[in-house]
DSSP file (Angstrom, degrees, kcal/mol; ACC not computed):
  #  RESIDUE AA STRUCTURE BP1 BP2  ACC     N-H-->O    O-->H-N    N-H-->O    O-->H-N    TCO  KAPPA ALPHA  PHI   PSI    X-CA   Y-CA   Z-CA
    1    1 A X     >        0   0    0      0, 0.0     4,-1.2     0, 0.0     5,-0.2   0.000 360.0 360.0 360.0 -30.8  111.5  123.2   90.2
    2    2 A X  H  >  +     0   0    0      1,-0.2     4,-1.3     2,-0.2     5,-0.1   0.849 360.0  40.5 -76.6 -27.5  109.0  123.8   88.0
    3    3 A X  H  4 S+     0   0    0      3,-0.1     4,-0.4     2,-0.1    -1,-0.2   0.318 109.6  67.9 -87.1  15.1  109.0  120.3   85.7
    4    4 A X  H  >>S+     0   0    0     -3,-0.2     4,-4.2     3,-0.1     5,-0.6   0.726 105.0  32.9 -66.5 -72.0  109.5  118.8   88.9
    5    5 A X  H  X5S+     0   0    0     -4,-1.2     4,-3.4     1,-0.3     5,-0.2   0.949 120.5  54.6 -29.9 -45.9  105.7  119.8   90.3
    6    6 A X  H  X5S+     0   0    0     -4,-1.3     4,-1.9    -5,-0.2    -1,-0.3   0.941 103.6  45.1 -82.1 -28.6  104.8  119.5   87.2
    7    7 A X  H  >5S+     0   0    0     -4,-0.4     4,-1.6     2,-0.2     3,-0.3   0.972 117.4  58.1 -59.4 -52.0  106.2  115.5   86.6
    8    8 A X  H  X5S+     0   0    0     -4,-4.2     4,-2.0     2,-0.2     3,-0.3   0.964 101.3  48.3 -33.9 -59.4  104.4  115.3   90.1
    9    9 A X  H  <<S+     0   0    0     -4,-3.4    -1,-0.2    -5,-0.6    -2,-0.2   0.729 115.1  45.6 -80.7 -12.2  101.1  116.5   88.9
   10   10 A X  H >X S+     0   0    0     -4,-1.9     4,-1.9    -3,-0.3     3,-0.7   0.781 104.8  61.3 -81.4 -27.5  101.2  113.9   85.9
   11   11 A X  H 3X S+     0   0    0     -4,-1.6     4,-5.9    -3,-0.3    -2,-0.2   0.947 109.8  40.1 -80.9 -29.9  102.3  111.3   88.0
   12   12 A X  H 3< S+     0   0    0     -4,-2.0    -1,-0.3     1,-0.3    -2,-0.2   0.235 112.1  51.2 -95.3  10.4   99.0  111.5   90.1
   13   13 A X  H X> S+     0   0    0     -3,-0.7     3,-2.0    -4,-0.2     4,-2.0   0.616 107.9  51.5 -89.9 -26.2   96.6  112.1   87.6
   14   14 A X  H 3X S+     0   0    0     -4,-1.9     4,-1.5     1,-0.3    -2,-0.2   0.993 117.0  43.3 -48.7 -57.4   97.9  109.1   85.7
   15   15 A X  H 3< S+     0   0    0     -4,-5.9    -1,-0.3    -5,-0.2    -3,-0.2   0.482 109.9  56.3 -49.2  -3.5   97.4  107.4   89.2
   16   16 A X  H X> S+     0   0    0     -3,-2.0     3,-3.6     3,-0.1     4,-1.6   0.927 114.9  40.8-118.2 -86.4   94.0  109.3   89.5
   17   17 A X  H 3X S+     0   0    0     -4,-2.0     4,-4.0     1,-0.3    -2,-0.2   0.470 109.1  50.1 -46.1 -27.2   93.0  107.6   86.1
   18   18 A X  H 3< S+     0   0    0     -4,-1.5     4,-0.3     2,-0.2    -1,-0.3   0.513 108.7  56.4 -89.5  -7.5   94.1  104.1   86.2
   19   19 A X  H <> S+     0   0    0     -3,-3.6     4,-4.4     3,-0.2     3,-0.4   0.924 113.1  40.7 -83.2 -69.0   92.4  103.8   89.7
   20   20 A X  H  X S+     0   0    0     -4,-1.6     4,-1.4     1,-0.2     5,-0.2   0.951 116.9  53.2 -46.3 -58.6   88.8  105.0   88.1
   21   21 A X  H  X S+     0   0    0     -4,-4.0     4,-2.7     2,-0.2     5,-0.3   0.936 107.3  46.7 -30.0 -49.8   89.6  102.8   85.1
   22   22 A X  H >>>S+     0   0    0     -3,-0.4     4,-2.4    -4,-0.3     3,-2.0   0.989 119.0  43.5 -56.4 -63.8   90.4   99.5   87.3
   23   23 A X  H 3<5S+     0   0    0     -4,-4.4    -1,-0.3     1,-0.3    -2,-0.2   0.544 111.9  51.1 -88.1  22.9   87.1  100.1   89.3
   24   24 A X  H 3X5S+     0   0    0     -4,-1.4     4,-2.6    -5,-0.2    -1,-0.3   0.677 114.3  43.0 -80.2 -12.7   84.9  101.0   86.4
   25   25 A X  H <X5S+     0   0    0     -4,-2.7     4,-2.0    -3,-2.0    -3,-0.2   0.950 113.6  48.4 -86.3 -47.2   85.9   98.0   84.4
   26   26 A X  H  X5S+     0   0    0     -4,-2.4     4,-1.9    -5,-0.3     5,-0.3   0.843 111.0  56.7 -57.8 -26.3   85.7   95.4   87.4
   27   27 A X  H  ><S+     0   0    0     -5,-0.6     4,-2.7     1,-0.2     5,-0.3   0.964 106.4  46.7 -72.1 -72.1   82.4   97.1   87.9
   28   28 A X  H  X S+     0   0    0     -4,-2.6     4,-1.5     2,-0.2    -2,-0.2   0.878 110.4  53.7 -20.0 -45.2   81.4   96.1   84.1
   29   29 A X  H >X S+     0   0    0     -4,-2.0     3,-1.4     1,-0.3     4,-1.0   0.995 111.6  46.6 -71.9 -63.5   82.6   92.5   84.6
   30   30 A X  H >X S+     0   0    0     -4,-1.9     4,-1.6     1,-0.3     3,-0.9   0.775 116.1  40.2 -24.6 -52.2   80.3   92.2   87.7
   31   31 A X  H >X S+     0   0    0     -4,-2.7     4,-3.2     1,-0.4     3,-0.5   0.884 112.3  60.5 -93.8 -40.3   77.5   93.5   86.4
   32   32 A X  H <X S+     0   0    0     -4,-1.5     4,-1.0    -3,-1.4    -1,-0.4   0.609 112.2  33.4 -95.2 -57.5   78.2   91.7   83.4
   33   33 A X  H <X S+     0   0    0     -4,-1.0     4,-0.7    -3,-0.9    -1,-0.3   0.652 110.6  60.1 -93.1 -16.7   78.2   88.2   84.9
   34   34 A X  H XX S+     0   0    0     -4,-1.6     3,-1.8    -3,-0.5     4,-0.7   0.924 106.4  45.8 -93.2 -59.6   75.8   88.6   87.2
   35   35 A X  H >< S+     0   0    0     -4,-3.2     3,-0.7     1,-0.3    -3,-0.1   0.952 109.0  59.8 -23.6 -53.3   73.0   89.6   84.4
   36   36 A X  H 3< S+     0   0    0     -4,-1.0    -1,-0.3    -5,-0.2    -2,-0.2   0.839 106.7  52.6 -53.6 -36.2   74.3   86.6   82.5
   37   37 A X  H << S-     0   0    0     -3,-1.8    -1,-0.2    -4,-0.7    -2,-0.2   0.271 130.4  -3.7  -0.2 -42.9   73.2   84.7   85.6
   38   38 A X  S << S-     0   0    0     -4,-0.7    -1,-0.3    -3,-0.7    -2,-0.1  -0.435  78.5-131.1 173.3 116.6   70.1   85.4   86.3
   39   39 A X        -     0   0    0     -3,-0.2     2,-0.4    -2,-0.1    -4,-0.0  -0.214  33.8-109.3 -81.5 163.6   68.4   88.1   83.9
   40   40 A X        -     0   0    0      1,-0.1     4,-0.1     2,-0.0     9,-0.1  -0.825  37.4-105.6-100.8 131.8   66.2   91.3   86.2
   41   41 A X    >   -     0   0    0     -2,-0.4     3,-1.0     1,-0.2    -1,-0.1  -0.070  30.7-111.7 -82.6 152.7   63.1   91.2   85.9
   42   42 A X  T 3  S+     0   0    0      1,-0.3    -1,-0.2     3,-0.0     2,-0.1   0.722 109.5  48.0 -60.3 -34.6   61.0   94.1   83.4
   43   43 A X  T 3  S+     0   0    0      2,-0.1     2,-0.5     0, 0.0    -1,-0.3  -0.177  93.9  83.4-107.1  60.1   59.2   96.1   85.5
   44   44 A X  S <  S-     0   0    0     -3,-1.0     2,-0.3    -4,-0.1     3,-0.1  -0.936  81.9-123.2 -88.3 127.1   62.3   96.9   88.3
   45   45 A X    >   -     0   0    0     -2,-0.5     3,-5.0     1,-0.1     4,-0.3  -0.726  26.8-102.2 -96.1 161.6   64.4   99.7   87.1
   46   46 A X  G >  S+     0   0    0      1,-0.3     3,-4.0    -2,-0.3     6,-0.2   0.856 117.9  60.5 -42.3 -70.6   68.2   98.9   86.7
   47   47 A X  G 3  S+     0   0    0      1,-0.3    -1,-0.3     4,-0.1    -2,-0.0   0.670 100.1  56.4 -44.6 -12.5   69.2  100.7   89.9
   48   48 A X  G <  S+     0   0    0     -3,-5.0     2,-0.6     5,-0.0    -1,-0.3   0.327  86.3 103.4 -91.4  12.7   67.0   98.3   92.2
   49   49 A X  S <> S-     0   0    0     -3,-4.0     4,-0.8    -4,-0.3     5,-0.2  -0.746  79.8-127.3-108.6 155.9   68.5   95.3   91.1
   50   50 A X  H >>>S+     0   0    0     -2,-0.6     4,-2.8     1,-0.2     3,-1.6   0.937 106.5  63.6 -44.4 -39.8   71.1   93.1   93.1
   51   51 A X  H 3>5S+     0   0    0      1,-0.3     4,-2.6     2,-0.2    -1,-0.2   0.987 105.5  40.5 -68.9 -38.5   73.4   93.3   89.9
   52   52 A X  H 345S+     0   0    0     -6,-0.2    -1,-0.3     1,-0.2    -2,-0.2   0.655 114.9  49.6 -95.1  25.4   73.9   97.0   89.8
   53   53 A X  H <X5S+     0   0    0     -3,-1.6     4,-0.6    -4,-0.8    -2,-0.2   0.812 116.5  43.3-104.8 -37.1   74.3   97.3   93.4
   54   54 A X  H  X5S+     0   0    0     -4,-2.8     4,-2.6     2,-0.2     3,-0.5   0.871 111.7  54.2 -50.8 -45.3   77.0   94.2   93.3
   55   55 A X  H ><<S+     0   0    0     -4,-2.6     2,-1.9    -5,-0.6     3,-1.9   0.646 110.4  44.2 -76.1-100.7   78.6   95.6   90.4
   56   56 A X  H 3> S+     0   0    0      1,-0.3     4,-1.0     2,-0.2    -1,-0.3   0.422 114.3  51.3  10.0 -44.0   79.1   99.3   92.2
   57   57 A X  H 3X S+     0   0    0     -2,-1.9     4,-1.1    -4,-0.6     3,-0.4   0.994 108.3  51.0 -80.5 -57.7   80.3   97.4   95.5
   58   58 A X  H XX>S+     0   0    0     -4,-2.6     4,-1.5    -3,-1.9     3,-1.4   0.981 116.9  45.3 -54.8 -58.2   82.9   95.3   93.2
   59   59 A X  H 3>5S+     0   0    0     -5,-0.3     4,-0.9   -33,-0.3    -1,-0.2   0.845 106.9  52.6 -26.6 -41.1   84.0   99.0   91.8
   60   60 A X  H 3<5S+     0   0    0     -4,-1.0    -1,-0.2    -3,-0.4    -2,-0.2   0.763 115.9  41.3 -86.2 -23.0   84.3  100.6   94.7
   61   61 A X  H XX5S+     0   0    0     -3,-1.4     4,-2.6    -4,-1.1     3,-2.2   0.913 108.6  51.9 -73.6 -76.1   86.6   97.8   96.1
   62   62 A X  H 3X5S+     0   0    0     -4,-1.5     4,-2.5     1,-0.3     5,-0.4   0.899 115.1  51.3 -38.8 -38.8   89.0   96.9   93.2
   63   63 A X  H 3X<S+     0   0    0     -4,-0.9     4,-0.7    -5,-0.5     5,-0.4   0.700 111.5  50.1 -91.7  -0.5   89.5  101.0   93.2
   64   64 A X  H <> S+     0   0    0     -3,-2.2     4,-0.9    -5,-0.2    -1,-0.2   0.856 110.0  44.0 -86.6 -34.6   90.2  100.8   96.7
   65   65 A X  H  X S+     0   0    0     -4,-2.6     4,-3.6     2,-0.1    -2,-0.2   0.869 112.2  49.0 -95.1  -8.6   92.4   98.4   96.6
   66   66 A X  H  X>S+     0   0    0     -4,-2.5     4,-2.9    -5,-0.4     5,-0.5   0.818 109.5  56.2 -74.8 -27.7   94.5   99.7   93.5
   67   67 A X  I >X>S+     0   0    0     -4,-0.7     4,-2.7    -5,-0.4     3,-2.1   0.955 115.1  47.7 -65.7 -65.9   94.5  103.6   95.4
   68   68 A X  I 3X5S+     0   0    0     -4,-0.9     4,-2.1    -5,-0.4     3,-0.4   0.759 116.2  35.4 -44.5 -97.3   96.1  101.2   98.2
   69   69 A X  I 3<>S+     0   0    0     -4,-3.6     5,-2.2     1,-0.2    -1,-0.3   0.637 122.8  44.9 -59.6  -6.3   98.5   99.4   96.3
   70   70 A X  I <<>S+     0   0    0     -4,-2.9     5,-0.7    -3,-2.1    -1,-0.2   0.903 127.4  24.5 -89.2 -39.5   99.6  102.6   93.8
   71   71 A X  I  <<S+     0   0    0     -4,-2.7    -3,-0.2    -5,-0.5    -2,-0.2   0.667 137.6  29.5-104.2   4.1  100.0  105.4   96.2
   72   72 A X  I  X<S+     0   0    0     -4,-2.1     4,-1.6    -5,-1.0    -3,-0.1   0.862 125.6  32.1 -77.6 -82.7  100.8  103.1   99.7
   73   73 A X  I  >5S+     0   0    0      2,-0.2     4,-2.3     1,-0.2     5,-0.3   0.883 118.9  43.5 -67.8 -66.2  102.5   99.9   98.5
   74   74 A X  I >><S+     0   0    0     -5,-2.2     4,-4.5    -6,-0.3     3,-1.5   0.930 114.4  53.6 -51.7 -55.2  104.6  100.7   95.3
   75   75 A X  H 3><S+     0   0    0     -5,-0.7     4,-1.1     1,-0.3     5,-0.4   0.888 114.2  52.1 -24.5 -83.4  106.2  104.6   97.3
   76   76 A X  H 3< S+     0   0    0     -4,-1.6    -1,-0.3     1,-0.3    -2,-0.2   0.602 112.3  35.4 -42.3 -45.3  107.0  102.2   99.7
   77   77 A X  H XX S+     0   0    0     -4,-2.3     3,-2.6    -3,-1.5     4,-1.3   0.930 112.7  57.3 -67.0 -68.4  108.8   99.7   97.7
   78   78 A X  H >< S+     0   0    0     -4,-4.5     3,-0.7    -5,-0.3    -2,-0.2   0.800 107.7  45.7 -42.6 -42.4  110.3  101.9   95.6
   79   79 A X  T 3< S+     0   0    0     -4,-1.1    -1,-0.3     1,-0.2    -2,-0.2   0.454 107.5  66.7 -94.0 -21.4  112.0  103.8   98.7
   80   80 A X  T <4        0   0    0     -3,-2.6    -1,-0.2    -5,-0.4    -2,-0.2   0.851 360.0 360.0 -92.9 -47.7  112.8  100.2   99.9
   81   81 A X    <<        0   0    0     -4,-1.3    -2,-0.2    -3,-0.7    -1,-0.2   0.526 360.0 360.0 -89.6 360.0  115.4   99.2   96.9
């Protein structure tokens, strides 16, 4: 009972981590293309420009939708076949 709980509590931090991964990286790309794009001007500091406020929104989505599709969609699937 007990490496059950515990296979449990690995499976959800794995899920924990690959969720934060996903949306920090999509958050990089953003931020990443949008600089390339049209550079911020020198006296703004980073947090008032449109690119890190885009990149954060894109983050906060991609990890939204990976929580959705790891702990919704796959349980579901799996259960299904």
């Amino acid at each position: 009972m007990v490496e059950i709980e515990q296979a449990q509590r690995d499976r959800n931090l794995n899920t924990s981590i690959a969720i934060v991964g996903i949306g920090l990286a999509t958050s990089q790309i953003a931020s990443s293309v949008i600089v390339a794009q049209q550079t911020p001007p020198k006296d703004i500091p980073f947090y008032q420009t449109q690119a890190f406020w885009c990149s954060i929104g894109t983050g906060a989505i991609a990890s939204l939708v990976f929580w959705i599709i790891l702990t919704k969609i796959l349980p579901w699937l799996r259960h299904e076949i």
